[in-house]
N, CA, C and O atoms as CSV, one atom per row, in Angstrom:
chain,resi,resn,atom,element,x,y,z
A,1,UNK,N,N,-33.798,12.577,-69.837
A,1,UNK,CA,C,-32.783,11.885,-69.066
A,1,UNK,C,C,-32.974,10.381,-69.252
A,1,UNK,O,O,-34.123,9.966,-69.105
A,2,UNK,N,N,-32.250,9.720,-69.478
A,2,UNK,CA,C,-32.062,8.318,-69.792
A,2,UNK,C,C,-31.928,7.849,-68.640
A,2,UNK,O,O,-31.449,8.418,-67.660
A,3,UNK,N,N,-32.615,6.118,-68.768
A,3,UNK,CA,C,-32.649,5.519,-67.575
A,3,UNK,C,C,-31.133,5.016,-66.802
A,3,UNK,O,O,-30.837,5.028,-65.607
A,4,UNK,N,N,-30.670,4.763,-67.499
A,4,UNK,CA,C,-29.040,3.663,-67.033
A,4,UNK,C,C,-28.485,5.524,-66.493
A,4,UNK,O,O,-28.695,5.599,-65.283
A,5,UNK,N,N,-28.168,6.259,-66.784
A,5,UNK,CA,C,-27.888,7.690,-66.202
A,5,UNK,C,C,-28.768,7.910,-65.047
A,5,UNK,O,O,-28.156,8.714,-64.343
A,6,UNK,N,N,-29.542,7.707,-64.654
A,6,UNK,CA,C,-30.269,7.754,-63.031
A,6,UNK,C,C,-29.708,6.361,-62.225
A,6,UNK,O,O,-29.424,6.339,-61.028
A,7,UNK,N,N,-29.645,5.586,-62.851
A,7,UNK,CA,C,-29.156,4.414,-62.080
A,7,UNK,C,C,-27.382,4.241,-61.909
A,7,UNK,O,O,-26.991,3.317,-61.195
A,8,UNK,N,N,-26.619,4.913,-62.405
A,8,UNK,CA,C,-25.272,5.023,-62.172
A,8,UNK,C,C,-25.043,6.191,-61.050
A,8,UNK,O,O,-24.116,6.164,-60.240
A,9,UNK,N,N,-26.079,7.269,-61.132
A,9,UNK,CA,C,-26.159,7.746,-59.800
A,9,UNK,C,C,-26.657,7.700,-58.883
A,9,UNK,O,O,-26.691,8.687,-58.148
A,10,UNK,N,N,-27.223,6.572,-58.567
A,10,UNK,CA,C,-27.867,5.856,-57.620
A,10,UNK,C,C,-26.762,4.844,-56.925
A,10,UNK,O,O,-26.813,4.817,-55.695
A,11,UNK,N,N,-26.150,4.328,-57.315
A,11,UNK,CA,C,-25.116,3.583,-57.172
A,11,UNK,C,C,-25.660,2.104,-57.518
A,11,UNK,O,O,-25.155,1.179,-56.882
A,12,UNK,N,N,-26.760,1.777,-58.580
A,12,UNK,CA,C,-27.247,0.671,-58.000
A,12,UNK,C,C,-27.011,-0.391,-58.735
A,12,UNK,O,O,-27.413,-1.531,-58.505
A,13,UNK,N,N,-26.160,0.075,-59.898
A,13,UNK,CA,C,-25.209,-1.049,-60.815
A,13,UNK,C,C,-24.458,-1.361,-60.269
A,13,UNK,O,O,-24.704,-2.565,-60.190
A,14,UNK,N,N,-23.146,-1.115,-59.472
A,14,UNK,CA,C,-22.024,-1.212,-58.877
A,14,UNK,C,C,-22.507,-1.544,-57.151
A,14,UNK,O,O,-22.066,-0.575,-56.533
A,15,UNK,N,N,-22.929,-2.110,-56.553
A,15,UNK,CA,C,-23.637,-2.023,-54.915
A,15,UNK,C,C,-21.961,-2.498,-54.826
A,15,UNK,O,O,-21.240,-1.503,-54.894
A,16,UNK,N,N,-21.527,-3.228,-54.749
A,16,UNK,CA,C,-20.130,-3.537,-54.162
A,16,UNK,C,C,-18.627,-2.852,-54.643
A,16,UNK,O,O,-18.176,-2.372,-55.683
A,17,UNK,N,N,-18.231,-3.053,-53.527
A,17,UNK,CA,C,-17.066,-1.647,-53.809
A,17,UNK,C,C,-15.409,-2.545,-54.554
A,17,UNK,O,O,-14.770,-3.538,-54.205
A,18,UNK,N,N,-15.270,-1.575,-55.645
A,18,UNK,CA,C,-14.494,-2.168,-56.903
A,18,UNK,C,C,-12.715,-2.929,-55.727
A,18,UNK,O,O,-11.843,-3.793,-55.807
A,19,UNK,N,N,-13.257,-1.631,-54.659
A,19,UNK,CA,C,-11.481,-2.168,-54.230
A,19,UNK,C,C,-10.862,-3.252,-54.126
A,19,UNK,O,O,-11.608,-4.121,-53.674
A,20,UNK,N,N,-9.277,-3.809,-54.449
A,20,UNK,CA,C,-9.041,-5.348,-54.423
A,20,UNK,C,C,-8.888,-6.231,-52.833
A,20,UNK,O,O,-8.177,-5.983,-51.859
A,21,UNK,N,N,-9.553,-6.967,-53.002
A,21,UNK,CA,C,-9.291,-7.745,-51.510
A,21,UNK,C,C,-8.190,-8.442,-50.881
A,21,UNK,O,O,-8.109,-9.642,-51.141
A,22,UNK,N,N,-7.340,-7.945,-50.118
A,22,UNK,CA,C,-6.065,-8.916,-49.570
A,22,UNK,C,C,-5.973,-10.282,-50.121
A,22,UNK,O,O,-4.919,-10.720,-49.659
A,23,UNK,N,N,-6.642,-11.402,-51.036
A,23,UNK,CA,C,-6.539,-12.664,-51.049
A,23,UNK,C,C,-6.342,-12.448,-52.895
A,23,UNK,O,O,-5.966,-13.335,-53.660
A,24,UNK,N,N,-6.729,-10.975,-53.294
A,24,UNK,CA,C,-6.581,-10.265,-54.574
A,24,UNK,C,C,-5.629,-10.836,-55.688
A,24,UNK,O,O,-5.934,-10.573,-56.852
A,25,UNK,N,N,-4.332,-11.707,-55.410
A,25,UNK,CA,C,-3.140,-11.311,-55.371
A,25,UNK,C,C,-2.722,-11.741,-56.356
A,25,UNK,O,O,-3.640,-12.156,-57.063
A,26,UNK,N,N,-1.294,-11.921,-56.996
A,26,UNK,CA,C,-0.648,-13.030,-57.903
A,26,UNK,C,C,-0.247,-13.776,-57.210
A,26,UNK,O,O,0.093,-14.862,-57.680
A,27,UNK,N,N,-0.086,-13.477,-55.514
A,27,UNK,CA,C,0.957,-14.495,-54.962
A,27,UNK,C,C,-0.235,-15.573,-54.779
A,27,UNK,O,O,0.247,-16.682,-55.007
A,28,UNK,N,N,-1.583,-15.669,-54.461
A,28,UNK,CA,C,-2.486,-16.847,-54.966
A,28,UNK,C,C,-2.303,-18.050,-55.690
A,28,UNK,O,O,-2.586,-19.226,-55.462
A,29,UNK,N,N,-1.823,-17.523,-56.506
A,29,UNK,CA,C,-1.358,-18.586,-57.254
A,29,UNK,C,C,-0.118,-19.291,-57.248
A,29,UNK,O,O,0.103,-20.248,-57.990
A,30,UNK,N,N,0.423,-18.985,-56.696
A,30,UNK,CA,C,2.136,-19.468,-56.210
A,30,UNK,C,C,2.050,-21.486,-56.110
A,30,UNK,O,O,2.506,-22.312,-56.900
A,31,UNK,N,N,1.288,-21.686,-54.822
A,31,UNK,CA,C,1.050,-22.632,-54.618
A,31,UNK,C,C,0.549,-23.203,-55.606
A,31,UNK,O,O,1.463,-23.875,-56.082
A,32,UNK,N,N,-0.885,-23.418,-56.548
A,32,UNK,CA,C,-0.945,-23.911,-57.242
A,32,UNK,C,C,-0.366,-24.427,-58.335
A,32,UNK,O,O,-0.427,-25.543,-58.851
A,33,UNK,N,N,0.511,-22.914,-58.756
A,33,UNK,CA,C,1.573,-23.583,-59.460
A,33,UNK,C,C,2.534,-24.537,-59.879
A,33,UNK,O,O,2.896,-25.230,-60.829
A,34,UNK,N,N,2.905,-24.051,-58.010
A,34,UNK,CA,C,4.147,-25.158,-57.971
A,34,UNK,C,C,3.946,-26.445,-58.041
A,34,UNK,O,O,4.793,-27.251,-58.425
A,35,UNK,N,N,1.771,-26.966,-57.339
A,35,UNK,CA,C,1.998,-27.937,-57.563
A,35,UNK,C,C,1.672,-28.464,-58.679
A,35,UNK,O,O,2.019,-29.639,-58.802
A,36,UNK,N,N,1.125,-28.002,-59.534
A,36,UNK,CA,C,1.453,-28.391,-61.100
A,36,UNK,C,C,2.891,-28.668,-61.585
A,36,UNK,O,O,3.246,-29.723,-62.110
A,37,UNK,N,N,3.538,-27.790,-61.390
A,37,UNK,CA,C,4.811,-28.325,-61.684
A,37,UNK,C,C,5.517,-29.333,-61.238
A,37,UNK,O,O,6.124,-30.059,-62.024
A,38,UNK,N,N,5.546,-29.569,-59.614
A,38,UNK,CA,C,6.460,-30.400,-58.884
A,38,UNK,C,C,5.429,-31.785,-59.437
A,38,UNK,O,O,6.160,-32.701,-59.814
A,39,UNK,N,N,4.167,-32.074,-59.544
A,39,UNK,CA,C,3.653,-33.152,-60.702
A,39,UNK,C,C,4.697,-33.609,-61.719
A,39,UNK,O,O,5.341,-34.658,-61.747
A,40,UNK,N,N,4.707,-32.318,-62.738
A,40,UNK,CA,C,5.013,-32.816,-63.887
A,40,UNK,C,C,6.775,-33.465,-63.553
A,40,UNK,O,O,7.380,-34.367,-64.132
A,41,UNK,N,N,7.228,-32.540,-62.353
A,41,UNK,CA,C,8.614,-33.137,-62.204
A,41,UNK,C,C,8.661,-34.544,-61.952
A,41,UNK,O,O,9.337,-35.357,-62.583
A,42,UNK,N,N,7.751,-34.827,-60.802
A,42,UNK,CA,C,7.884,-35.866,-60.332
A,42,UNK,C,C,7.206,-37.145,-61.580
A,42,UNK,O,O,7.895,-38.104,-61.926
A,43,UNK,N,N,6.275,-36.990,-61.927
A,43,UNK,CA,C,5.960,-37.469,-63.375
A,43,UNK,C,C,6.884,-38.166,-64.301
A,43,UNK,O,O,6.989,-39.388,-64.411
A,44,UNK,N,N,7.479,-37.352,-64.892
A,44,UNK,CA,C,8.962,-37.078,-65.126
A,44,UNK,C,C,9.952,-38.053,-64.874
A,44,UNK,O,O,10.587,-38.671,-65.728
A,45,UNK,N,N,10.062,-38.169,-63.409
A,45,UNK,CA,C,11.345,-38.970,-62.710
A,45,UNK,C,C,10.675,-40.178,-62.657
A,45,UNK,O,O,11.532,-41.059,-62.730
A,46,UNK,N,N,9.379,-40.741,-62.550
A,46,UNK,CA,C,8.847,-41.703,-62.792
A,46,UNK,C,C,8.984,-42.405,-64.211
A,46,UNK,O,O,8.878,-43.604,-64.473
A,47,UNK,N,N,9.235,-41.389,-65.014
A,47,UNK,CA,C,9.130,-42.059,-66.856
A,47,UNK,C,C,10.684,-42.906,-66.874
A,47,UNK,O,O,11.033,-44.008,-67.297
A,48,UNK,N,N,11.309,-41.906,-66.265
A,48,UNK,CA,C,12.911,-42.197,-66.615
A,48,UNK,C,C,13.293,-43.008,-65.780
A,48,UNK,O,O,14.203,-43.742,-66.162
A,49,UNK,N,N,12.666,-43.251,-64.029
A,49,UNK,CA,C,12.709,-44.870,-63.907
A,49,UNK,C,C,12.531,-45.873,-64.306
A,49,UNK,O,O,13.281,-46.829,-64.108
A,50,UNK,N,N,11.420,-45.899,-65.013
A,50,UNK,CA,C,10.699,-46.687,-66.358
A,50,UNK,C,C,9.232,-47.210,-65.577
A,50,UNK,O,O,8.648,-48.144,-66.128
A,51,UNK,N,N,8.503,-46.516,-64.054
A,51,UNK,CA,C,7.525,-46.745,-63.662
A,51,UNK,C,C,6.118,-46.420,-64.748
A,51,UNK,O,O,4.974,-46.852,-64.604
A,52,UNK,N,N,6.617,-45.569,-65.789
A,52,UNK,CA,C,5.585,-44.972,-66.624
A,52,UNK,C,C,6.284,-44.922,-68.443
A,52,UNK,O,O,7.451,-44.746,-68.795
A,53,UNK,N,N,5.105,-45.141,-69.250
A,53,UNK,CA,C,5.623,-45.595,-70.631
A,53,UNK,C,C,6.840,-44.405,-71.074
A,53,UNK,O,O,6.974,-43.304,-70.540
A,54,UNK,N,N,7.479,-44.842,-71.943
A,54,UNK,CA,C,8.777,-44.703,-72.326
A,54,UNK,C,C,8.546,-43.380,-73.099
A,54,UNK,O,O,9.389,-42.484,-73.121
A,55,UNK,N,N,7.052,-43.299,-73.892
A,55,UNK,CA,C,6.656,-42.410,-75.040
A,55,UNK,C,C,6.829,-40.981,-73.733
A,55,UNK,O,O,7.234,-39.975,-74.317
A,56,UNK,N,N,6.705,-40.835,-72.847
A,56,UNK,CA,C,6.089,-39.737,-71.850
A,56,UNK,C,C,7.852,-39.492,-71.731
A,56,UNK,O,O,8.027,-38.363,-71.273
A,57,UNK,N,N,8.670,-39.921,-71.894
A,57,UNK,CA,C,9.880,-39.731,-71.236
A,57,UNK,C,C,10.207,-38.786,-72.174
A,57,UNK,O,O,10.896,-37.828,-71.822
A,58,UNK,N,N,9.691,-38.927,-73.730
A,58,UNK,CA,C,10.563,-38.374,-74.859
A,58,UNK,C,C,9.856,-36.825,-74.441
A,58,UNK,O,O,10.482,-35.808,-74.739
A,59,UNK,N,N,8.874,-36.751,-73.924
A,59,UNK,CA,C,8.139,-35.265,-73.656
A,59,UNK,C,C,8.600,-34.793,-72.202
A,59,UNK,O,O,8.984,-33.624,-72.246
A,60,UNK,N,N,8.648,-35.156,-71.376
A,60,UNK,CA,C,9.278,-34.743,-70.130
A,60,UNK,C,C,10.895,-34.555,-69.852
A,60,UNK,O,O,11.398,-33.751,-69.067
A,61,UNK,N,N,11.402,-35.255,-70.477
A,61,UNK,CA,C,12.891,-34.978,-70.401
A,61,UNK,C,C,13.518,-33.992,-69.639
A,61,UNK,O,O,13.877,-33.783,-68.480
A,62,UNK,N,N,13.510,-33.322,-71.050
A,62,UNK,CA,C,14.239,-32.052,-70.772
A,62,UNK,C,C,13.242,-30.693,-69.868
A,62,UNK,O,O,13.458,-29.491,-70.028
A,63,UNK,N,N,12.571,-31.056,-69.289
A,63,UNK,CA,C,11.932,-29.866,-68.703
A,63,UNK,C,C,11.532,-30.476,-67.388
A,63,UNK,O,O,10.706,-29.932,-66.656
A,64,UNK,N,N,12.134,-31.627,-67.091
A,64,UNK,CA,C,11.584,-32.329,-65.932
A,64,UNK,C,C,12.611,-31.472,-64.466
A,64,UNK,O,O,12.109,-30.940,-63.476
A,65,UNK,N,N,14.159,-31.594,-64.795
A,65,UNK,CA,C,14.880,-30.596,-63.554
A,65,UNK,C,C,14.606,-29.370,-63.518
A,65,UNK,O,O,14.423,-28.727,-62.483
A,66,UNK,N,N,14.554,-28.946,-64.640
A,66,UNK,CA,C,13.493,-27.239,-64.575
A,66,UNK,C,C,12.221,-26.987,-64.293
A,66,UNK,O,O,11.788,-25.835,-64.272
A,67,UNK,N,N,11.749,-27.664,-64.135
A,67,UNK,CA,C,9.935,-28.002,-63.615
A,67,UNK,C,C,10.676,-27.982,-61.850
A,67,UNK,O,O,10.635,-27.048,-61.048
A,68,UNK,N,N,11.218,-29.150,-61.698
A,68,UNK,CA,C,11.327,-29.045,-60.623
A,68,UNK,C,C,11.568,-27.522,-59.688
A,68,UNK,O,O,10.876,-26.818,-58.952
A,69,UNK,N,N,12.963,-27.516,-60.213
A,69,UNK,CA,C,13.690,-26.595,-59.402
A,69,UNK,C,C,12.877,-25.004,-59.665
A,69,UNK,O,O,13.262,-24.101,-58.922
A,70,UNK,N,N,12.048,-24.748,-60.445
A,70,UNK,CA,C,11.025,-23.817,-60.465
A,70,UNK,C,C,9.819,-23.530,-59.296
A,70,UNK,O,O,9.346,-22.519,-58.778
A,71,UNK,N,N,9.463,-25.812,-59.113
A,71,UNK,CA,C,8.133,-25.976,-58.417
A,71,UNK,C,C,9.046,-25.576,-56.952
A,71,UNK,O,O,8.495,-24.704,-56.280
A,72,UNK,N,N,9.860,-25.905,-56.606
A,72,UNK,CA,C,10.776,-25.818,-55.497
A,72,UNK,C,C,10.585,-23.771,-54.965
A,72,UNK,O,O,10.194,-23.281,-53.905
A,73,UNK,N,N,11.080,-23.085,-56.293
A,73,UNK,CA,C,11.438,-21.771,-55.881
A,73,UNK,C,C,9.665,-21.211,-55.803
A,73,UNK,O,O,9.331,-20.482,-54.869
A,74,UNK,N,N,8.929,-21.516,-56.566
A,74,UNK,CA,C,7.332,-20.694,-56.197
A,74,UNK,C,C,6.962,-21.326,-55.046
A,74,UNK,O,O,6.926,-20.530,-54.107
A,75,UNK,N,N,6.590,-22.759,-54.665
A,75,UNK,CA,C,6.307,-22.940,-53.669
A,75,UNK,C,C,6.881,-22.344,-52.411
A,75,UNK,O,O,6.127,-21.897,-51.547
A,76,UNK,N,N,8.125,-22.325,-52.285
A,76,UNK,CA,C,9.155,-21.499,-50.869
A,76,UNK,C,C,8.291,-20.046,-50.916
A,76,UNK,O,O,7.598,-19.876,-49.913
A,77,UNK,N,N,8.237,-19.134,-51.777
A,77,UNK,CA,C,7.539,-18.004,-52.054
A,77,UNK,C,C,6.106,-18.536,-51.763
A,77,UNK,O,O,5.635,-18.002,-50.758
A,78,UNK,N,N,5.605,-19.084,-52.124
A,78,UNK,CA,C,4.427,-19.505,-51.399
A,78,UNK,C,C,3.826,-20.000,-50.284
A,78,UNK,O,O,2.666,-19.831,-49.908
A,79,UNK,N,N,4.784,-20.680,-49.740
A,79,UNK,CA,C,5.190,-20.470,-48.231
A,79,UNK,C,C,5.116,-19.236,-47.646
A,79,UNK,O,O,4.426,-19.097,-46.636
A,80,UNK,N,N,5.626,-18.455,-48.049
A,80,UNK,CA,C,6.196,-17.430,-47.406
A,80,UNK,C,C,5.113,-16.415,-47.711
A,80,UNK,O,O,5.003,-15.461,-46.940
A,81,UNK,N,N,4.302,-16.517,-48.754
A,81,UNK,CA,C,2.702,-15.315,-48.526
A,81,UNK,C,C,1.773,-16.034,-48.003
A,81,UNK,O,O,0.871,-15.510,-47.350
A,82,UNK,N,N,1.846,-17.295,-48.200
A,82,UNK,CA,C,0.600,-17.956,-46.993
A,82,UNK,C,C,-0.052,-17.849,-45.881
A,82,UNK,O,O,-1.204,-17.902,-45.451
A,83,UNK,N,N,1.809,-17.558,-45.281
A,83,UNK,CA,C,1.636,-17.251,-43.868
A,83,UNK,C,C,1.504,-15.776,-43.449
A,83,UNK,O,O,1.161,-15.398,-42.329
A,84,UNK,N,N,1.856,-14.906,-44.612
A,84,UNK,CA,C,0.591,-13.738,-44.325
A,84,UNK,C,C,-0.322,-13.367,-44.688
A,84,UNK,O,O,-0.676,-12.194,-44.810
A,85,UNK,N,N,-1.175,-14.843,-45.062
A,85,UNK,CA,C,-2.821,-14.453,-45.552
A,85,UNK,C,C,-3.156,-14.410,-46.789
A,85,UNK,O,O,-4.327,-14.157,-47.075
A,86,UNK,N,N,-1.959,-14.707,-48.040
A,86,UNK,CA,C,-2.614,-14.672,-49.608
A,86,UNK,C,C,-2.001,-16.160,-49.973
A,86,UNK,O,O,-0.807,-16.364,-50.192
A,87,UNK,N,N,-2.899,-17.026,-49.994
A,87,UNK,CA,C,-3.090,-18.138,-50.764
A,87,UNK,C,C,-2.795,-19.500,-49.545
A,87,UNK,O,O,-2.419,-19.287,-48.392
A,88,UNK,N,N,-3.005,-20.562,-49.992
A,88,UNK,CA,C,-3.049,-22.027,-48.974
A,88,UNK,C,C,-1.727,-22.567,-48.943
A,88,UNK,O,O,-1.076,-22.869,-49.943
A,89,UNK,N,N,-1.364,-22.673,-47.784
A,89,UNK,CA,C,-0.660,-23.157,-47.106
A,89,UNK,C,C,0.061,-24.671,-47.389
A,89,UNK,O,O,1.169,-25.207,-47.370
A,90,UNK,N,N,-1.187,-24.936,-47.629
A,90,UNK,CA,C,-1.067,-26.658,-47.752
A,90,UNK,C,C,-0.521,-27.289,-49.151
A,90,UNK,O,O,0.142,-28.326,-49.120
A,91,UNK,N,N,-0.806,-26.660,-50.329
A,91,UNK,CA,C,-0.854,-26.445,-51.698
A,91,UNK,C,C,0.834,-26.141,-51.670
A,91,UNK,O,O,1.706,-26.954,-51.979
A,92,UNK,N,N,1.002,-24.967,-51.284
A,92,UNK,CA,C,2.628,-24.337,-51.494
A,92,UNK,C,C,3.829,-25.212,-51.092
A,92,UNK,O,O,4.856,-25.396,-51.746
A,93,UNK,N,N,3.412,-25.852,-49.566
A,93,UNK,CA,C,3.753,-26.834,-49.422
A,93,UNK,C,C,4.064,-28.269,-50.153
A,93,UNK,O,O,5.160,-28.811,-50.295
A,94,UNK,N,N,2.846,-28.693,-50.546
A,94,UNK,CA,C,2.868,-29.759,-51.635
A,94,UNK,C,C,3.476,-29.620,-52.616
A,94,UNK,O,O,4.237,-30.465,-53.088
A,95,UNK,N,N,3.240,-28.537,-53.076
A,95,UNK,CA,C,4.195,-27.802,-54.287
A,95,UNK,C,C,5.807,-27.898,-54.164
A,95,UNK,O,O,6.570,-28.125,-55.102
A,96,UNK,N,N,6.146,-27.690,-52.892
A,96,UNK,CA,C,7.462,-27.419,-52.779
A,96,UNK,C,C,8.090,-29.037,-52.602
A,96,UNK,O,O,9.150,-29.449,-53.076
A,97,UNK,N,N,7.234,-29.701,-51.886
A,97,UNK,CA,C,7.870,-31.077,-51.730
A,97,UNK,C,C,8.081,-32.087,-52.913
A,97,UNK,O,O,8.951,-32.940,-53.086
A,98,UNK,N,N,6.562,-31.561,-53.980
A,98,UNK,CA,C,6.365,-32.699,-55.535
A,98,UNK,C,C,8.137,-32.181,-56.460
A,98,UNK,O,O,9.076,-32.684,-57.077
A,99,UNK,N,N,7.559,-30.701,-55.888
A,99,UNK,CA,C,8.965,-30.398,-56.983
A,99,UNK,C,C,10.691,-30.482,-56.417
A,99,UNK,O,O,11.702,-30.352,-57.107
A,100,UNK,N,N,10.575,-30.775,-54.754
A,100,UNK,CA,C,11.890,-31.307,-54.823
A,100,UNK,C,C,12.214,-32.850,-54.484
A,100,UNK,O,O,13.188,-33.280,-53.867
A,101,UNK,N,N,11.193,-33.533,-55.021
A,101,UNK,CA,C,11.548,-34.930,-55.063
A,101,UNK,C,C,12.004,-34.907,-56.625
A,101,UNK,O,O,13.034,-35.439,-57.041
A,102,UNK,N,N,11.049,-34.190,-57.427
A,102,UNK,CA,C,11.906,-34.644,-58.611
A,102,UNK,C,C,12.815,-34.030,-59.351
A,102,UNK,O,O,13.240,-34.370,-60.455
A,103,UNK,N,N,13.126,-33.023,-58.640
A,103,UNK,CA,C,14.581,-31.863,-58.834
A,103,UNK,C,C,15.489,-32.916,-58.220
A,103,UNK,O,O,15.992,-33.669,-59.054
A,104,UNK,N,N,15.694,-33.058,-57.418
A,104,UNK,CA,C,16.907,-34.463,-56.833
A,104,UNK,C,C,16.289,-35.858,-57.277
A,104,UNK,O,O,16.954,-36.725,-56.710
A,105,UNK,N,N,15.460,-36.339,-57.923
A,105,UNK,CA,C,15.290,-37.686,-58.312
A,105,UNK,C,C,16.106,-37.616,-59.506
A,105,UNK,O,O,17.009,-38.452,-59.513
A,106,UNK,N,N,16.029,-36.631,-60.818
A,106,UNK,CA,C,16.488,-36.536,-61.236
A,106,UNK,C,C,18.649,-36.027,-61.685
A,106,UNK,O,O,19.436,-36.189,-62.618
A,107,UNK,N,N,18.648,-35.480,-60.474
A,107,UNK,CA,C,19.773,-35.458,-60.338
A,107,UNK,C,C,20.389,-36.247,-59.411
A,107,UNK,O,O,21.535,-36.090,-58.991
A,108,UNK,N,N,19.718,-36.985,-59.139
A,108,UNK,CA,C,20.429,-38.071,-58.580
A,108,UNK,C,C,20.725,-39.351,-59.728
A,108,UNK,O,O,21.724,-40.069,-59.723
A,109,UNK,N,N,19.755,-39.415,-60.551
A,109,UNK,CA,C,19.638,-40.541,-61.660
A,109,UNK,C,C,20.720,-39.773,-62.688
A,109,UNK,O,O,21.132,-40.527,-63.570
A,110,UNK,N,N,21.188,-38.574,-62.727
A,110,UNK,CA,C,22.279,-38.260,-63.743
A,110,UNK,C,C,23.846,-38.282,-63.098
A,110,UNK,O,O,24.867,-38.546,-63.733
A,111,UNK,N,N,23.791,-38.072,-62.236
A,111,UNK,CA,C,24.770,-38.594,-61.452
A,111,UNK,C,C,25.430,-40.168,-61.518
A,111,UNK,O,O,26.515,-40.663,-61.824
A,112,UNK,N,N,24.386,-40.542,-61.144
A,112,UNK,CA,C,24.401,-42.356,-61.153
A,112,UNK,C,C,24.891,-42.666,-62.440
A,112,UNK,O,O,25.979,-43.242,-62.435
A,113,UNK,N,N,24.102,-42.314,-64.148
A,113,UNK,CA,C,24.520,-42.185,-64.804
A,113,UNK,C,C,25.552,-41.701,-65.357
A,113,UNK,O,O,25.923,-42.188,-66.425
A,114,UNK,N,N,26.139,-40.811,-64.865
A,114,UNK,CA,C,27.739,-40.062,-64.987
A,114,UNK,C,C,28.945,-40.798,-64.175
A,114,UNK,O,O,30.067,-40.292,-64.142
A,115,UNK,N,N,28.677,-41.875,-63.603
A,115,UNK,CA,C,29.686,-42.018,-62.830
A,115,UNK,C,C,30.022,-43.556,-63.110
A,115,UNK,O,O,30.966,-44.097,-62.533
């Protein structure tokens, strides 16, 4: 009888139990997400004010209202599992606010521009 075969029936490789823990989740990550994103939005709306070099504008552009309005929809969802216990509160939040300053910074600056 081989040793690792007495010790798998012992339980003494595994002492903790495989099951997933309520904090387990994908929705975990919600918040973080968003606030990565609502960053890059707000980032973004900063280039195209011209608060930040011009070179960053040619890379943010086009993904800056879709960053947003993304960081906007995970964070709300992240909101909304926070408050039953999978992932921070505070984060989802932040998330939701970075990404709708620059979901409307930006559509407010194309507007302005369109008119």
């Amino acid at each position: 009888m081989s040793p690792l075969r007495g010790l798998l029936r012992r339980g003494t490789l595994m002492p903790a139990p495989t099951m997933a823990h309520r904090t387990d989740t994908p929705a975990v990550a919600l918040g973080p997400t968003a606030v990565v994103l609502g960053v890059f939005s707000v980032v973004g709306v900063l280039a195209i004010v011209g608060l930040l070099p011009s070179l960053l504008l040619a890379f943010t552009l086009p993904l800056v209202p879709i960053a947003g309005g993304i960081a906007v929809v995970l964070g709300a969802m992240g909101i909304h599992h926070a408050r039953r216990g999978a992932g921070r509160l505070w984060m989802a939040i932040a998330g939701t606010v970075l990404g709708g300053l620059g979901f409307v910074g930006v559509v407010a600056l194309l507007f302005m521009v369109s008119v």
